[in-house]
ChimeraX commands (.cxc) that place a marker at each C-alpha (Angstrom):
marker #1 position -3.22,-12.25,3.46 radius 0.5
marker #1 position -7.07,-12.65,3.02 radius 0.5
marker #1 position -8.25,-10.19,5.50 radius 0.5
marker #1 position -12.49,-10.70,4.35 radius 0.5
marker #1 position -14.74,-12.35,6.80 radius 0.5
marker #1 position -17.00,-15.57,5.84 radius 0.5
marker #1 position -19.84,-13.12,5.98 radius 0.5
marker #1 position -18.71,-11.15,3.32 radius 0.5
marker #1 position -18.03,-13.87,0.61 radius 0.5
marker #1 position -20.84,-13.53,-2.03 radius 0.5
marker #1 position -21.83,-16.48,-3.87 radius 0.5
marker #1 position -21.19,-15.71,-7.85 radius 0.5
marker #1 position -24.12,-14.26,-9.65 radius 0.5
marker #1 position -24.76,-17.22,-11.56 radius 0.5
marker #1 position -24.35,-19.87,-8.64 radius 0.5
marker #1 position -26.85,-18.37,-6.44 radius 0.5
marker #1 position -29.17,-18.08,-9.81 radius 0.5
marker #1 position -28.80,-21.98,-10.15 radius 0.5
marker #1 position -29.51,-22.57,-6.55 radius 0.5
marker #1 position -32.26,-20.15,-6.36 radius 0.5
marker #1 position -33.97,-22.39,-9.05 radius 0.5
marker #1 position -33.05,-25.60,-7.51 radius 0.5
marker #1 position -34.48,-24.80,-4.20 radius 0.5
marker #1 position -37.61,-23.40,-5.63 radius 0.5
marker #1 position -38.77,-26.55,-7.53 radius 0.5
marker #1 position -37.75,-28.77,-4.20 radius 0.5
marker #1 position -39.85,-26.70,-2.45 radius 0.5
marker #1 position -42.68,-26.44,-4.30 radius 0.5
marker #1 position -42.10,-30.38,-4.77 radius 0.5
marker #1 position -41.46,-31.19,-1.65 radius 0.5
marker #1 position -44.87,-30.74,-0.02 radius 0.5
marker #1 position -48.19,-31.87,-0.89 radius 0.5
marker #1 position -50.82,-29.41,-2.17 radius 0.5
marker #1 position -53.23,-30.02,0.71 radius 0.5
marker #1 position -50.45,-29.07,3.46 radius 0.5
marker #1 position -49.02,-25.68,2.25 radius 0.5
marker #1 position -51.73,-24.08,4.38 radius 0.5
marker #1 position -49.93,-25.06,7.77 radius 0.5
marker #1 position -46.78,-26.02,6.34 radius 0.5
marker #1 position -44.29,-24.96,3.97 radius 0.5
marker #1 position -40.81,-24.75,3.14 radius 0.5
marker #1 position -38.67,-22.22,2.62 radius 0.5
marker #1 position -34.73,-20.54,2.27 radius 0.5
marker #1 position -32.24,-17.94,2.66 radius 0.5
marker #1 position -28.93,-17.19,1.44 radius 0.5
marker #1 position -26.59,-14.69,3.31 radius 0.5
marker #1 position -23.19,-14.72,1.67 radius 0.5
marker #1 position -21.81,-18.22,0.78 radius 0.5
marker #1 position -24.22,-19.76,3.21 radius 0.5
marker #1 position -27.80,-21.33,2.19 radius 0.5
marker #1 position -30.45,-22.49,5.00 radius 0.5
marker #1 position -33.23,-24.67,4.55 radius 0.5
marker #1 position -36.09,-23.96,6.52 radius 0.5
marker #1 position -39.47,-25.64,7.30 radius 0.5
marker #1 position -41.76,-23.11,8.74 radius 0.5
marker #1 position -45.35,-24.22,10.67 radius 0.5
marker #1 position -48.51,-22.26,11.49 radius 0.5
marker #1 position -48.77,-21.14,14.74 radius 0.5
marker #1 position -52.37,-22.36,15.68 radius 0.5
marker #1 position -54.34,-19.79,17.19 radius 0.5
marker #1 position -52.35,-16.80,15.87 radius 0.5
marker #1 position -53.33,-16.47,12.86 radius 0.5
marker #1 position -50.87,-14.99,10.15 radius 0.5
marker #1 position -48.00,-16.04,12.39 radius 0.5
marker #1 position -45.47,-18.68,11.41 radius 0.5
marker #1 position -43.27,-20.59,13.46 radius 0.5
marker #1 position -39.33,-21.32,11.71 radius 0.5
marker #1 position -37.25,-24.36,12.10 radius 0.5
marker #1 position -34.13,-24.77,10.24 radius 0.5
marker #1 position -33.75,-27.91,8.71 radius 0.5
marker #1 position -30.28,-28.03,6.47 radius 0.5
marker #1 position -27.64,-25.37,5.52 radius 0.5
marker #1 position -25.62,-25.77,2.45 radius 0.5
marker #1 position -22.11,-23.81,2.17 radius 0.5
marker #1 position -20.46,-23.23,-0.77 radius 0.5
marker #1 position -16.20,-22.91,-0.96 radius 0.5
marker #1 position -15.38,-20.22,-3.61 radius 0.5
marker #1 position -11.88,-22.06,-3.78 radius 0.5
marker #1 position -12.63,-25.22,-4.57 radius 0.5
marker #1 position -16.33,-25.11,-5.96 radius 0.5
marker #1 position -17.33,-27.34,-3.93 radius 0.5
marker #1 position -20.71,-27.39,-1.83 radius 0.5
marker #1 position -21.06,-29.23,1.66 radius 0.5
marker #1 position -24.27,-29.99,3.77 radius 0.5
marker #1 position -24.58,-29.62,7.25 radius 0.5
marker #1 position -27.31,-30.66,9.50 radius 0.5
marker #1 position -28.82,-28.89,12.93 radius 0.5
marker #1 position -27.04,-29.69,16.02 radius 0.5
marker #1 position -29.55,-30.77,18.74 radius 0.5
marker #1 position -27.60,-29.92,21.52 radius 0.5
marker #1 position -26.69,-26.49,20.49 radius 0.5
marker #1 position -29.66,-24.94,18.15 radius 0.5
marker #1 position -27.32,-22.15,16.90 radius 0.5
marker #1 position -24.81,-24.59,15.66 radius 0.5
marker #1 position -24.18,-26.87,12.69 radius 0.5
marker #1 position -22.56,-30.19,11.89 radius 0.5
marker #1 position -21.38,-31.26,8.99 radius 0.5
marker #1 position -23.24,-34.07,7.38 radius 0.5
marker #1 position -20.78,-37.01,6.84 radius 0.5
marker #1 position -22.88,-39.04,4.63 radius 0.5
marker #1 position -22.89,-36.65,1.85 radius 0.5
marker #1 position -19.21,-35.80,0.70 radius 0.5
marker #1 position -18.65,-32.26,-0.49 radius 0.5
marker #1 position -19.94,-31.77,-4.04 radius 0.5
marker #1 position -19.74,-29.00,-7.28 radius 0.5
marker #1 position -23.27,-30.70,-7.55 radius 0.5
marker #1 position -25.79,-29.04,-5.49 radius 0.5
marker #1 position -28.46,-30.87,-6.51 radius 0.5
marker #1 position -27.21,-34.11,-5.17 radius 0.5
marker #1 position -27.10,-32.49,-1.46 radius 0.5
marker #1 position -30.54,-31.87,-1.53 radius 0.5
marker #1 position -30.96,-35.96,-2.88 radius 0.5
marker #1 position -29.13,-36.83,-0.14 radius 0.5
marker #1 position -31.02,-35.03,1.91 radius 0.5
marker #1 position -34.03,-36.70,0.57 radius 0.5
marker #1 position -32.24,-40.57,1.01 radius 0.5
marker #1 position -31.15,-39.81,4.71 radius 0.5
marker #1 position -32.53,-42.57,6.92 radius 0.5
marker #1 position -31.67,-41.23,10.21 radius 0.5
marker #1 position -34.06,-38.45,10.35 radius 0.5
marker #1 position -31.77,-35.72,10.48 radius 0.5
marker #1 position -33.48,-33.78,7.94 radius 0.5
marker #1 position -37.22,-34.84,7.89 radius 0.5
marker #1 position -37.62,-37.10,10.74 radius 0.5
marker link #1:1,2 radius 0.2
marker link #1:2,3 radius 0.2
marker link #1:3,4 radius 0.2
marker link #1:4,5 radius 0.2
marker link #1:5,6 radius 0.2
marker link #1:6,7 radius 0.2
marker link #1:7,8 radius 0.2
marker link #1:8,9 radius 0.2
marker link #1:9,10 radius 0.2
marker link #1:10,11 radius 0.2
marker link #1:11,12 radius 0.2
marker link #1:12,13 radius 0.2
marker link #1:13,14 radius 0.2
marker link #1:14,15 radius 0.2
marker link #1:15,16 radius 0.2
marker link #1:16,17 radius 0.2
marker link #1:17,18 radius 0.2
marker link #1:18,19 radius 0.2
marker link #1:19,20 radius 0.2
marker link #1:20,21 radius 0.2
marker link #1:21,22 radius 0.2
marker link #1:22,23 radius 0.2
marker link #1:23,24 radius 0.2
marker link #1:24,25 radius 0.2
marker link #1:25,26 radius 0.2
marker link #1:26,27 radius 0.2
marker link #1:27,28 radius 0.2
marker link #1:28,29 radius 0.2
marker link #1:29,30 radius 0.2
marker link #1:30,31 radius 0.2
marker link #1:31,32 radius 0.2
marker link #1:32,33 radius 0.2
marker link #1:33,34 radius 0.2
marker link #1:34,35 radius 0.2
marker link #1:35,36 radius 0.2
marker link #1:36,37 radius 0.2
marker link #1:37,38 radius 0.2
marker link #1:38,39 radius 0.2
marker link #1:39,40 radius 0.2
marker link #1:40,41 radius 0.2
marker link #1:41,42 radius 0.2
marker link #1:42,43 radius 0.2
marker link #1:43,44 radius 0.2
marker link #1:44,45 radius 0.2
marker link #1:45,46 radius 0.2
marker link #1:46,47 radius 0.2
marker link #1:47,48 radius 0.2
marker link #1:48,49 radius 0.2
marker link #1:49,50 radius 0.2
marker link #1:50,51 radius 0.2
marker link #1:51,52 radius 0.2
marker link #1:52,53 radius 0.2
marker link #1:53,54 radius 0.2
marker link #1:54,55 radius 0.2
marker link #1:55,56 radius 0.2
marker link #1:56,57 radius 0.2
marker link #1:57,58 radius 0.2
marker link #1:58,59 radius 0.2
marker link #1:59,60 radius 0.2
marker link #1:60,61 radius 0.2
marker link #1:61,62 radius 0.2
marker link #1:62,63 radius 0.2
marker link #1:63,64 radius 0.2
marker link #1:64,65 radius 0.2
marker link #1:65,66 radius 0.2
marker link #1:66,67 radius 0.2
marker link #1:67,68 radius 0.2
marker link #1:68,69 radius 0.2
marker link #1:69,70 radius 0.2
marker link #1:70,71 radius 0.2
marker link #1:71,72 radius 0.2
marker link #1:72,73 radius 0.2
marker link #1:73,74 radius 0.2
marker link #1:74,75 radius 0.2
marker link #1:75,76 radius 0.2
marker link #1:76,77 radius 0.2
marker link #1:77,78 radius 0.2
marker link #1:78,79 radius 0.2
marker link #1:79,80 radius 0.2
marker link #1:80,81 radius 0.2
marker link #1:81,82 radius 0.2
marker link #1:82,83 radius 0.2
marker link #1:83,84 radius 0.2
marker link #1:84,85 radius 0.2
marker link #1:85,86 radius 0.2
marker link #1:86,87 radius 0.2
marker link #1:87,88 radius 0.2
marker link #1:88,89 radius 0.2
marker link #1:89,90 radius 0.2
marker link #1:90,91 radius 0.2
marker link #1:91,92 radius 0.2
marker link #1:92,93 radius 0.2
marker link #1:93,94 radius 0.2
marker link #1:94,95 radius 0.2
marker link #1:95,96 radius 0.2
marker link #1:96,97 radius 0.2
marker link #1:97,98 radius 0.2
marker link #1:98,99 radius 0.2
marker link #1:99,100 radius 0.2
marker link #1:100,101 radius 0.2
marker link #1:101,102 radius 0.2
marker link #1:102,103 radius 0.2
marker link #1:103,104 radius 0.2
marker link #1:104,105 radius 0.2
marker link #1:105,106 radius 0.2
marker link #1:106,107 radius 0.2
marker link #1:107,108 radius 0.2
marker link #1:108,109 radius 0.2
marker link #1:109,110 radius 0.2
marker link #1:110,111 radius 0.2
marker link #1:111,112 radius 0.2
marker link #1:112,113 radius 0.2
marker link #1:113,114 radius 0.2
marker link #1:114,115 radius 0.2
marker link #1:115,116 radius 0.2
marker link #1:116,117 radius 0.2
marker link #1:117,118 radius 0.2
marker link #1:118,119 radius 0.2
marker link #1:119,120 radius 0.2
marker link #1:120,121 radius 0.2
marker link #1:121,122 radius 0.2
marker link #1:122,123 radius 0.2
marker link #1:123,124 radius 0.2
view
């Protein structure tokens, strides 16, 4: 009987190395130059969970930032596999699962499909 909690499943050393990269260079790709002063993108990882987050300037407090979460990624240990979920609107501490990208080993093409979404779920 597996008696650990989600929290304390640790992604392996070398996974969270790859996605560390990965979400780096979309970060730093992902917004243009002349923005990064009032916008930028950022992300954490606590266990085998990784959130996206956009974060805003607060105008007229300078130094303060304002934090939206925009995707959370969550990697299986059993089967490898990563799966994307998306904010839930009508509860802000909640997630959904994102059924237009199927669980993947490939991290890389969640954040693509991220990237293709049409709906607006992710940058709308």
């Amino acid at each position: 009987m597996n008696t650990s909690k989600e929290s304390d499943v640790v992604l392996p050393l070398l996974t969270r190395h790859l996605v560390e990269t990965k979400l780096r260079d979309y970060c730093a790709r992902k917004l243009p130059a002349h923005v990064r002063h009032q916008l930028r993108l950022s992300f954490a990882i606590e266990g085998d969970r990784v959130t996206l987050n956009e974060e805003r300037d607060a105008s007229g407090r300078p130094g303060t930032w304002i934090t939206a979460r925009i995707a959370q990624f969550r990697f299986n240990p059993d089967s490898g596999l990563w799966t994307l979920y998306r904010t839930n609107v009508r509860s802000p501490d909640a997630w959904l699962p994102y059924l237009a990208a199927r669980p993947t080993a490939q991290f890389v093409s969640l954040l693509q499909a991220m990237d293709a979404d049409r709906s607006g779920m992710f940058w709308g």
